[in-house]
BALOBA-1460 file (C-alpha; in Angstrom, 3 decimals):
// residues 91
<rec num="1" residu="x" x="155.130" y="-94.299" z="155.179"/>
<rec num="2" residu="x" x="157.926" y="-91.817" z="156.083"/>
<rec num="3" residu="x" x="158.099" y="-89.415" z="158.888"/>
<rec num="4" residu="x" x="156.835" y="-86.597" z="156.865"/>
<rec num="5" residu="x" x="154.224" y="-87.709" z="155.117"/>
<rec num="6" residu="x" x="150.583" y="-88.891" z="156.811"/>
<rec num="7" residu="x" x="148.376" y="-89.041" z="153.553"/>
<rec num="8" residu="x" x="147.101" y="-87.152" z="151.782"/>
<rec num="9" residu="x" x="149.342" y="-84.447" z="153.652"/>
<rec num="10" residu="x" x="152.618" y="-83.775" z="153.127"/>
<rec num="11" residu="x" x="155.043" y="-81.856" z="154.904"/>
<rec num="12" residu="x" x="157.849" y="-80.414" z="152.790"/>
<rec num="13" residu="x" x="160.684" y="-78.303" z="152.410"/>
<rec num="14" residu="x" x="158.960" y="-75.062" z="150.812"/>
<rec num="15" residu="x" x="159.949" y="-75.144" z="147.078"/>
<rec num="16" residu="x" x="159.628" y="-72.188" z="144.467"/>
<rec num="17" residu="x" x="157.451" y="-73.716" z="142.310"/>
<rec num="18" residu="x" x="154.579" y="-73.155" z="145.822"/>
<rec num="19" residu="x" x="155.400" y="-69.637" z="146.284"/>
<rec num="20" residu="x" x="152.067" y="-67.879" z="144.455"/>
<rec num="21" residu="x" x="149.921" y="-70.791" z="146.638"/>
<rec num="22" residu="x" x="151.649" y="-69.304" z="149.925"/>
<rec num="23" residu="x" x="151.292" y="-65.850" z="149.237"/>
<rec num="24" residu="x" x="147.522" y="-66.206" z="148.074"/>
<rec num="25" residu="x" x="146.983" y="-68.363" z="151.579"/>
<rec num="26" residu="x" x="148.809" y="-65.895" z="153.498"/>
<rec num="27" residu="x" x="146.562" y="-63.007" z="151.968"/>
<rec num="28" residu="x" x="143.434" y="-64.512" z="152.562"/>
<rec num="29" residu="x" x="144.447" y="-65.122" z="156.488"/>
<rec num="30" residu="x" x="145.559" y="-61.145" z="156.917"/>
<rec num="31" residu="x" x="142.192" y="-60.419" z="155.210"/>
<rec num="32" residu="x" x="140.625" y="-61.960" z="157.842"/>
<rec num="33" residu="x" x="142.245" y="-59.848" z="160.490"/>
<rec num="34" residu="x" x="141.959" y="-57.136" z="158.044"/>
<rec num="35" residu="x" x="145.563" y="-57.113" z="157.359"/>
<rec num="36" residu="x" x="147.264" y="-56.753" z="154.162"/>
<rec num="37" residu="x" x="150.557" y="-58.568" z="153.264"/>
<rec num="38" residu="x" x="153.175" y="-56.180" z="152.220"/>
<rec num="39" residu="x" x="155.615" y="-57.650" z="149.675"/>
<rec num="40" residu="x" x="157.659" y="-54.649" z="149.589"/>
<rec num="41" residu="x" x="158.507" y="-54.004" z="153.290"/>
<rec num="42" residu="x" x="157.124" y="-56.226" z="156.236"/>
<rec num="43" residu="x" x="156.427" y="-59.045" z="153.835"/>
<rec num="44" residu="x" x="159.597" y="-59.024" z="151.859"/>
<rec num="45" residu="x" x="161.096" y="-62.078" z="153.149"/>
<rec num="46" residu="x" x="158.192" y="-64.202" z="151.203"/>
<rec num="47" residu="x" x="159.634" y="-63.458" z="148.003"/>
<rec num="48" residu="x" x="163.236" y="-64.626" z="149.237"/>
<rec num="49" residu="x" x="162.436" y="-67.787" z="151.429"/>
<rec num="50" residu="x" x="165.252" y="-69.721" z="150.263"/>
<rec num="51" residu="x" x="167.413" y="-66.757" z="151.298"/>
<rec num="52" residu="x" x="166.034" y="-65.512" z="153.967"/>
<rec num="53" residu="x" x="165.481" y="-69.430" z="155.797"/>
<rec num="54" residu="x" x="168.720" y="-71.048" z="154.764"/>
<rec num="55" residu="x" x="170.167" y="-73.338" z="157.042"/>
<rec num="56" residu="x" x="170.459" y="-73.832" z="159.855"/>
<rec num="57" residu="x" x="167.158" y="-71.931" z="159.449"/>
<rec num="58" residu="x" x="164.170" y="-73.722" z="157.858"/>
<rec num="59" residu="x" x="160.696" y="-72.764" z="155.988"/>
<rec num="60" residu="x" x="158.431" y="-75.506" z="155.573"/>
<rec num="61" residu="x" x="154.891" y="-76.218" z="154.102"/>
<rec num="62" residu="x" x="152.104" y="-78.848" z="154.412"/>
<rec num="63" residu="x" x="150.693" y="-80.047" z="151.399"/>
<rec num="64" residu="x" x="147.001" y="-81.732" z="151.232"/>
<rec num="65" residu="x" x="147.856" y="-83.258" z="147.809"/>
<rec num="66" residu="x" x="149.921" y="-80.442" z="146.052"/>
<rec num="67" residu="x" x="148.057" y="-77.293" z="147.485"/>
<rec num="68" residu="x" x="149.576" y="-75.264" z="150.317"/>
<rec num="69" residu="x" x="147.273" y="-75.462" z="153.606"/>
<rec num="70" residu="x" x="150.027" y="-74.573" z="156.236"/>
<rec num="71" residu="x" x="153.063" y="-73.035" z="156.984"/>
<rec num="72" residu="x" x="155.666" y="-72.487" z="159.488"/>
<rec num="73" residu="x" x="159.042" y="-71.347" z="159.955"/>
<rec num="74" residu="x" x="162.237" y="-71.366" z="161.982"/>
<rec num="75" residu="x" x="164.920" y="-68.434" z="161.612"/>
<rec num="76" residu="x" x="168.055" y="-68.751" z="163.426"/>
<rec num="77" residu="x" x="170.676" y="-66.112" z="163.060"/>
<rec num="78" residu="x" x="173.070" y="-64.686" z="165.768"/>
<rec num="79" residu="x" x="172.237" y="-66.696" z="168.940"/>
<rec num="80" residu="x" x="168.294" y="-66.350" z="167.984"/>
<rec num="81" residu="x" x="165.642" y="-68.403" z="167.212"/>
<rec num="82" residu="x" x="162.864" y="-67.554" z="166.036"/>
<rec num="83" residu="x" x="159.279" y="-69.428" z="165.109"/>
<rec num="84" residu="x" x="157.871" y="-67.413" z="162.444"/>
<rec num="85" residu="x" x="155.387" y="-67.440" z="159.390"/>
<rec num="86" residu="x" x="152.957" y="-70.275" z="161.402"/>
<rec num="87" residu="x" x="149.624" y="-69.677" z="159.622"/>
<rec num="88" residu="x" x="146.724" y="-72.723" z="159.037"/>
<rec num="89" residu="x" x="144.640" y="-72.024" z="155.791"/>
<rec num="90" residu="x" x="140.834" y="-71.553" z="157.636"/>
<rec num="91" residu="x" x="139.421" y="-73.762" z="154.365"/>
């Protein structure tokens, strides 16, 4: 078994192809705080990831099987880190 993976979870480099899955988690969570993501301003970033999180910066996901239940985030950029976009599906 390797470091990332503890079946049936796996903990992954995000990858386009899981983008809709992270958005629809990440709406359902805001609901709950009656929130609302906002893809066009505050949000924006989820529709770049790979641009946004590039390295030394980071964006990863936990898979149980190949649905999105987690995700978390490290942005660093000019002397900052930053732990962002850490959100547990409730399900």
């Amino acid at each position: 078994m390797s470091a990332n993976n503890f079946e049936p979870y796996k903990f992954v480099d995000y990858q386009d192809q899981y983008q809709d899955q992270l958005i629809e988690m990440l709406r359902k969570i805001y609901a709950e705080y009656d929130q609302v993501i906002e893809l066009d301003s505050l949000d924006a970033d989820l529709l770049e990831i790979k641009t946004q999180y590039y390295k030394p910066s980071c964006f990863k996901i936990l898979l149980d099987q190949e649905k999105v239940i987690a995700s978390v985030a490290v942005k660093i950029a000019l002397g900052k880190i930053e732990l962002k976009r850490g959100f547990v599906d409730p399900d």
